[in-house]
Structures are given as structure tokens and as C-alpha cells.
N, C-alpha and C positions, 0 to 999 in steps of 0.2 A: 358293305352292301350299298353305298351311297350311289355307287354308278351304275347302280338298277334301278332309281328312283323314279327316272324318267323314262316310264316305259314306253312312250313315244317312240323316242329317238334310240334304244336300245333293242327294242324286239325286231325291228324291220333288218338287223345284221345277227339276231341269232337261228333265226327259219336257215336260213344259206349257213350257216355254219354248222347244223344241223345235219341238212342235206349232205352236204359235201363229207361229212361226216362219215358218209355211212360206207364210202370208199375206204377210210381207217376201220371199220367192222370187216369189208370183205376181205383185208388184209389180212388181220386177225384169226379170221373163219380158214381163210387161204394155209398160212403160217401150222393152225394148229389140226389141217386138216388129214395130214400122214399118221398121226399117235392113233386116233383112234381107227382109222380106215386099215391101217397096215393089218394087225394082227388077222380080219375077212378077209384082206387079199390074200394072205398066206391060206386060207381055207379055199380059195379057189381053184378046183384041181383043173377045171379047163386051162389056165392061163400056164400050169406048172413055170407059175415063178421062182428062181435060184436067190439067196441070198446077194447076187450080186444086181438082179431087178430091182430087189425091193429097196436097195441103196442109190442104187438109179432114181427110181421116184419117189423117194425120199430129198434128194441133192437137187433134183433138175429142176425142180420148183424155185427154191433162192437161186439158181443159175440163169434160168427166164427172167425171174424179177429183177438181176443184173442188169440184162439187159433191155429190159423197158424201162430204167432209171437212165441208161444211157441217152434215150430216144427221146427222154420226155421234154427236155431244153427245146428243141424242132416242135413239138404237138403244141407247148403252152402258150408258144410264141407264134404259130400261124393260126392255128385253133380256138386262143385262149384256154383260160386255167376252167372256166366252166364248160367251153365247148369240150375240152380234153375230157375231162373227166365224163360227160354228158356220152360224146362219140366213144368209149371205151366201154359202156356199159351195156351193151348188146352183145360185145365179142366176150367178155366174161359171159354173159349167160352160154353163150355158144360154145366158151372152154368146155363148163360144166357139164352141157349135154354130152360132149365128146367121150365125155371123164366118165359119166352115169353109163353111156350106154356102148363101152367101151364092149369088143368080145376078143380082145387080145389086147397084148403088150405093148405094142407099138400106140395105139392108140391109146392106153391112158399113160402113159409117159409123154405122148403129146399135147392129152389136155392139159396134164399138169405143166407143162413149161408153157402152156400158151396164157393159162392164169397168172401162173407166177409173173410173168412178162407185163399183163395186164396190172397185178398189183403192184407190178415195180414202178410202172409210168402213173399210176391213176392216184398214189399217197402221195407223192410231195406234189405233184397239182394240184390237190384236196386243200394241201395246207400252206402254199404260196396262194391261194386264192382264200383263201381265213385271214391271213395276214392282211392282207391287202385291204379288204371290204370291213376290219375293224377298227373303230375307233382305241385311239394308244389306250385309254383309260378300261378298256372291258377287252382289250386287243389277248391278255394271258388264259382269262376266264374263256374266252372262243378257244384260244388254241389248245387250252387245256383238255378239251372235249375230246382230240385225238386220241388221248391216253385211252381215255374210257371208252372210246369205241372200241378200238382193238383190245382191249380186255375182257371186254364183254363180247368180241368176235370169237375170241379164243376158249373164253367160255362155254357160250355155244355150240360149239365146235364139238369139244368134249361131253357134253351133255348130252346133245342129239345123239353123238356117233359112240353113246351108252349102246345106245336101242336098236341103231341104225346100222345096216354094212353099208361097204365101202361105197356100192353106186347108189343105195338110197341117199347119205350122206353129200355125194355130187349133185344130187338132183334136188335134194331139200335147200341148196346151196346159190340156188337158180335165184330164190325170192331174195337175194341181198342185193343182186346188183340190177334187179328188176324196179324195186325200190327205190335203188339211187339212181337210175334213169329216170324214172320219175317224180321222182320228187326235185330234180334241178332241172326239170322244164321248164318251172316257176319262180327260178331263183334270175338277179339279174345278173351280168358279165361282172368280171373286176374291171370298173372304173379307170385304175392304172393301165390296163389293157388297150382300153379304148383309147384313154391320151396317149398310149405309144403307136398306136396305129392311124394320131390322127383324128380323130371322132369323137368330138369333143363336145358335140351336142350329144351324143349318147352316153359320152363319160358323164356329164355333169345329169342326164335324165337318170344314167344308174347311180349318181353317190346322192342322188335326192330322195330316192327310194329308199336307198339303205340306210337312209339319214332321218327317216320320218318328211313327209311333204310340209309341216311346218317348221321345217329345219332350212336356216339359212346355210346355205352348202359354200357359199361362193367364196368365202377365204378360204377354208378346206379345198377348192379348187384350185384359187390360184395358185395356192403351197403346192400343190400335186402339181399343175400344169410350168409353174419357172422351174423343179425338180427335175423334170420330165426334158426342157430347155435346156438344163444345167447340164442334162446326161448324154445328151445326141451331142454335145462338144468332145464326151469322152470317145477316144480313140477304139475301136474292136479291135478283140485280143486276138494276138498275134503271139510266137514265140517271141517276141524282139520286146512286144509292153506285156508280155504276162507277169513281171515283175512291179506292176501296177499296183500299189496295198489296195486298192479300195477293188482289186479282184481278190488277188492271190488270202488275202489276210480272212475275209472272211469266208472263203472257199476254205483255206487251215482249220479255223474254229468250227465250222459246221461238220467238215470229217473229220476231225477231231472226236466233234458228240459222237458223232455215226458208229466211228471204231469202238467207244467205249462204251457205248449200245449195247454194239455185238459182244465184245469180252466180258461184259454181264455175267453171261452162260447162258441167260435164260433161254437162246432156241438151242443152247445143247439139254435142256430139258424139255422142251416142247417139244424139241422130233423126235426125241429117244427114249422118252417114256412108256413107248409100246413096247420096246425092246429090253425092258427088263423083266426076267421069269416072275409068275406070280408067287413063289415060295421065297423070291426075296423081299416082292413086295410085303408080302404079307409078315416079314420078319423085321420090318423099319421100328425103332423104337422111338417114343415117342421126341427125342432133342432134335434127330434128321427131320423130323415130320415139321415140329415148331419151327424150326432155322427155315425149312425151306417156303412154309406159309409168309414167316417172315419176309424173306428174300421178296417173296411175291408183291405182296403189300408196298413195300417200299421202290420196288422197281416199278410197281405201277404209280407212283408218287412221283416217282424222276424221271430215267430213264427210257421208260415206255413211252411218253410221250412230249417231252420236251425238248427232244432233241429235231422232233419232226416241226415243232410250234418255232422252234429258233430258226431253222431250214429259212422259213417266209420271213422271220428278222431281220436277219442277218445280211443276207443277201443284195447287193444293190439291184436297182431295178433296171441296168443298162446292160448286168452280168448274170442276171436271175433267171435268164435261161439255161445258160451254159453252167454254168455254177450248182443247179438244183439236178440236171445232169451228171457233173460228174461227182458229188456230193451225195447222190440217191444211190450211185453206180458204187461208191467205195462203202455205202452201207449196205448193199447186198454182196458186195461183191464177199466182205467180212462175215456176211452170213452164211453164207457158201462152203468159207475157211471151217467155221465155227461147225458146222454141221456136219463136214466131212474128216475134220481133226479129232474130234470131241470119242467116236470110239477106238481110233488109233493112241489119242491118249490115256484113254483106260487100259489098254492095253498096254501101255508103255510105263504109267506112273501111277496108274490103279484109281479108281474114284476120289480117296482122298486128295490124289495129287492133282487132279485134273479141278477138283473145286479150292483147294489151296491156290491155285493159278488162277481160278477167277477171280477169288479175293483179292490176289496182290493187284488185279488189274482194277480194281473197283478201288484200290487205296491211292492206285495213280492217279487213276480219273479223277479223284474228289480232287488234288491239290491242281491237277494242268484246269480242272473249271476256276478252282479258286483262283489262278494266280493271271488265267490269262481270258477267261469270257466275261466280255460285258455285262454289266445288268441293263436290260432293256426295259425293264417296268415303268409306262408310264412315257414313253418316248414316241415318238413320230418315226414312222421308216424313214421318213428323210433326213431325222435327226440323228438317226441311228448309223446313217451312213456317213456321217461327218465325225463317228469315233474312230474308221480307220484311214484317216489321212494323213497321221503319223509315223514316221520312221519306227521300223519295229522294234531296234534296239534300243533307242530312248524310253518308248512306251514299257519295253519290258523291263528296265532298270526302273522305271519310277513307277510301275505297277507291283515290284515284288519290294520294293522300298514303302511303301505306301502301304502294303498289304501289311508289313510285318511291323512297322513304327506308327501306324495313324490309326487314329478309331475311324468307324464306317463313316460320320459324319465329315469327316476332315477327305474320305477318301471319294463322297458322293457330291464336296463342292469343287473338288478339282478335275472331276468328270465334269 
């Protein structure tokens, strides 16, 4: 707890982490908003939805958020990661009202992809802009906070939509992203933004803010602004330097996490938890009920949100548009898979098999983090970006050498 001691220079980057925060809750609320809204839909005899609807607006929500992950490289980098998020948060209310006051099909299958779209672009500008505005020493404790918003979005979710049908549920849904408009009215830009755009009186007025006003910002600035130097020499990618590591490599590891996010399971249990009869729910004994509390607990521990907190690490700041782009894009796009496979797999290898599959994928996961993501605790982005300027294959011959003959000390002085 020592790097909360100085709540000067500490509290002025947790308000804006906060805020932006709350874009990881609308995803969340977003994500778990089909399980409980599906089973009203099916009660609504105006709309006479078919089984093949209700898979429709179920899917086309992680299909929109595909592609607002695509889009979002273009928004953060003309817009900024606060304008983004800030300009995104009127059109979410305006999904939701489409969603609540839907009187046919068409229309709420296009509030939902208009959301989903909206949640695809508005999370990883939430947490490249976290990244950015925290200091390395409190930078995991910020990023950490993504997890628990979308947990507690998710929960919500579920909770409300006890009580609630399908368009009270859309409508109730309105105060999340009303919220996060407002509350980053008052938050500053990222800093790194402004020095890439140039505006460097206002980068150095936003990292003084964020720094406490009796914080001396100005080595903090110079590191940012020769980085920032060092980066406009780098070449834009092309098919010809996309073989660049200090793109391609960490654009791997970040959809790397993404993928093994998604093969978790957990949104093949979050969207299809409506769709099991109650006489089997009611038949669960208690090891499936503990395993999957379990399950829960510990993915919101990893998982849930560290993969979106490494998103703004990892990333170099000359690629960190393109990169959070197509990096956000392979994370829904896997969500998509997940959603759309998950009852064809039941059908194919029965529930045990389809959760024996996500285990073996969560046994892979552990060993490609261990053998091949950095530890960034405690690092500078800029310093972070000088771990992938190594040829891959050396790196990975003295990464998996190192992992299996050196203790962690021997292996965190040669980092």
C-alpha cells in the first residue's frame, strides 16, 4: 500500500480511471444483457420471434462489438482516448432507447448491434487511456479496476433483469452510459495524446493535473516527449515493415490474451444461461454449482480483466492505434466464435465435452503467458517498449531456457 501514501499525487489519476471505468461496466451490463432479457422476449407474442431471431440477437451484439474494435484505432487517434469514449456515450444511450422501445424485430436487433459496436470501440479506449494517465508504480491497481467493472456490469445485469423484461432492462440500461458521459467531462485528455498531436502546453497542463499541482511533472515529460521523438522516426506500417517486432510482437501477445479470454467459456455461459430448462437447472448438484462459482472467482482474478489492462501496456504508442484495433477486433471477433459454437458444441460433444475443451484451453493459456508475456509491474510504457526490440527467436530460446533453469530472481535481472 505504500503507493497510496501520497494521496496528493495519487488521487488526481484515480477520478479518470474511475470514469473511464464505467465504459468496462457498460460492457459488462452490454455482454450479460441476452440471459436475462431472452427468456420476455420469447413471451412476446407481438414480435413472434423463431428460435432462429432469438440466436440473431443473441450473436449480433459480439458481431457489432467486432466491429467498433475495428474502428476504434481511427476514433482514439483523431478524437482522443477521452474524446472517444466521452463522443460514444450519447450513441449508447440512443442504442438503448432503440432497444427499450423497439415494436418489432428489426429494431431490436439493431439496437443491439449498434451497442455492441459501441462496446467494442468504447473498452479498449477506456483502458489505453488508464494506461497512459498512470503512474508505472499504481499503473496495475488502475488497470485492475476494468475487471471489477465489468463484473459488477454483469452482475447488474442479472440482477435487474430478475425483476425486469426485456425493454424495461434496455431502458434501465440508459443510466450507465449517461454516467460515463458525464463524469469524463471533468476528467483531463491523455497527456501522450496531446504530445502526439503536438500540444505540448496542454500535454504538460494535463500530466500536472494528473500528477498533483505540487508535482514536479517535467522529467516525466521530457521521458514522454524524446519517446514520443524516438517514435515519429518509426516507419507506419505497411505490408513490407509489418514484420517490425516492436509492432507485430506485441500486437501477438495482446491477441494472444484476447483469444484465451474468449476460450475461458465464460461468455459461452453468459449468453446461454437463459437457455437451459429450469428442471435442469433445478437438478445441478452441488460440485457443478462450486466448480463454476469457482470458475467465476478466479476469472474475475485473471482473465476478466487483465487482458484489457496489458491491451494499454503492451502497445507501443506510434502502433497503439492500429494495434488496439485489430487486437480489440480478434477479441470479439472470438467472442462471436464462442457464442455461436458453444450450442453446436453441445450438440456435437455434449456439455461435458464442450467444458473439457475449455479447460484444455485454459491449461494452454497458463503455459504461452508463462513462457512468453512479460512482466510489466512497475515499468514505464516507454520502458516497456524497449522489451520487444529483440529478435523473436533468441528471445524465445532464452525465455524458455530461463523459465525452466533460473529462479525468478536470476530471470528478473536479465529482463
Amino acid at each position: 500500500m505504500s503507493q497510496f501514501k501520497n494521496a496528493e499525487k495519487v488521487l488526481p489519476q484515480v477520478y479518470p480511471a474511475l470514469a473511464v471505468g464505467l465504459a468496462m461496466f457498460c460492457l459488462g451490463f452490454d455482454q450479460a444483457w441476452s440471459s436475462p432479457a431472452i427468456p420476455s422476449l420469447k413471451k412476446e407474442l407481438k414480435f413472434n420471434l423463431s428460435e432462429t431471431d432469438l440466436d440473431i440477437i443473441m450473436s449480433i451484439n459480439p458481431a457489432g462489438s467486432f466491429l467498433g474494435a475495428l474502428c476504434v484505432g481511427m476514433l482514439i487517434n483523431s478524437l482522443g482516448r477521452r474524446g472517444t469514449v466521452m463522443a460514444l456515450s450519447p450513441l449508447y444511450i440512443g442504442s438503448y432507447l432503440l432497444t427499450g422501445f423497439a415494436v418489432n424485430r428489426i429494431m431490436i436487433i439493431t439496437g443491439r448491434f449498434i451497442c455492441g459496436f459501441l462496446a467494442g470501440a468504447a473498452s479498449p479506449a477506456s483502458q489505453i487511456y488508464v494506461s497512459e494517465i498512470s503512474s508505472p508504480c499504481i499503473r496495475g491497481r488502475l488497470g485492475s479496476l476494468a475487471g471489477i467493472f465489468l463484473t459488477v456490469g454483469i452482475l447488474v445485469a442479472y440482477g435487474f433483469g430478475a425483476f425486469l423484461n426485456w425493454n424495461q432492462l434496455s431502458l434501465f440500461g440508459i443510466t450507465f452510459p449517461a454516467l460515463l458521459g458525464l463524469s469524463t467531462l471533468f476528467i483531463p485528455e491523455s497527456p501522450s495524446w496531446y504530445i502526439i498531436k503536438q500540444k505540448d502546453s496542454l500535454a504538460l497542463k494535463s500530466l500536472q493535473r494528473l500528477r498533483g499541482r505540487n508535482t514536479d511533472v517535467s522529467g516525466e515529460f521530457k521521458i514522454k516527449k524524446e519517446s514520443s521523438e524516438r517514435i515519429k522516426k518509426m516507419p507506419e506500417i505497411t505490408l513490407r515493415n509489418a514484420s517490425d517486432p516492436k509492432f507485430w510482437k506485441p500486437l501477438a501477445l495482446s491477441s494472444m490474451l484476447m483469444i484465451a479470454q474468449q476460450f475461458s467459456g465464460n461468455l459461452a455461459v453468459v449468453f446461454n444461461t437463459a437457455n437451459y430448462p429450469q428442471e435442469v437447472i433445478n437438478s445441478i448438484s452441488w460440485l457443478p454449482l462450486v466448480s463454476l462459482i469457482t470458475f467465476f472467482i478466479f476469472y474475475a482474478l485473471g482473465y476478466n480483466g487483465i487482458p484489457f489492462m496489458m491491451l494499454g501496456e503492451l502497445l507501443p504508442l506510434r502502433y497503439r492505434g492500429i494495434c488496439s484495433s485489430l487486437s480489440g477486433a480478434v477479441n470479439r471477433l472470438f467472442a462471436v466464435i464462442v457464442v455461436i459454437t458453444f450450442p453446436l458444441m453441445q450438440d456435437t460433444f455434449g456439455k461435458y465435452g464442450c467444458y473439457w475443451f475449455y479447460s484444455a484451453c485454459c491449461c494452454l493459456s497458463t503455459f504461452s503467458v508463462f513462457y512468453f508475456v512479460p512482466e510489466t509491474k512497475g515499468k514505464s510504457l516507454e520502458e516497456i517498449e524497449t522489451l520487444f526490440e529483440t529478435s523473436f527467436t533468441s528471445e524465445l530460446i532464452d525465455g524458455i531456457q530461463n523459465k525452466a533453469f533460473s529462479d525468478s530472481s536470476d530471470l528478473d535481472s536479465k529482463l
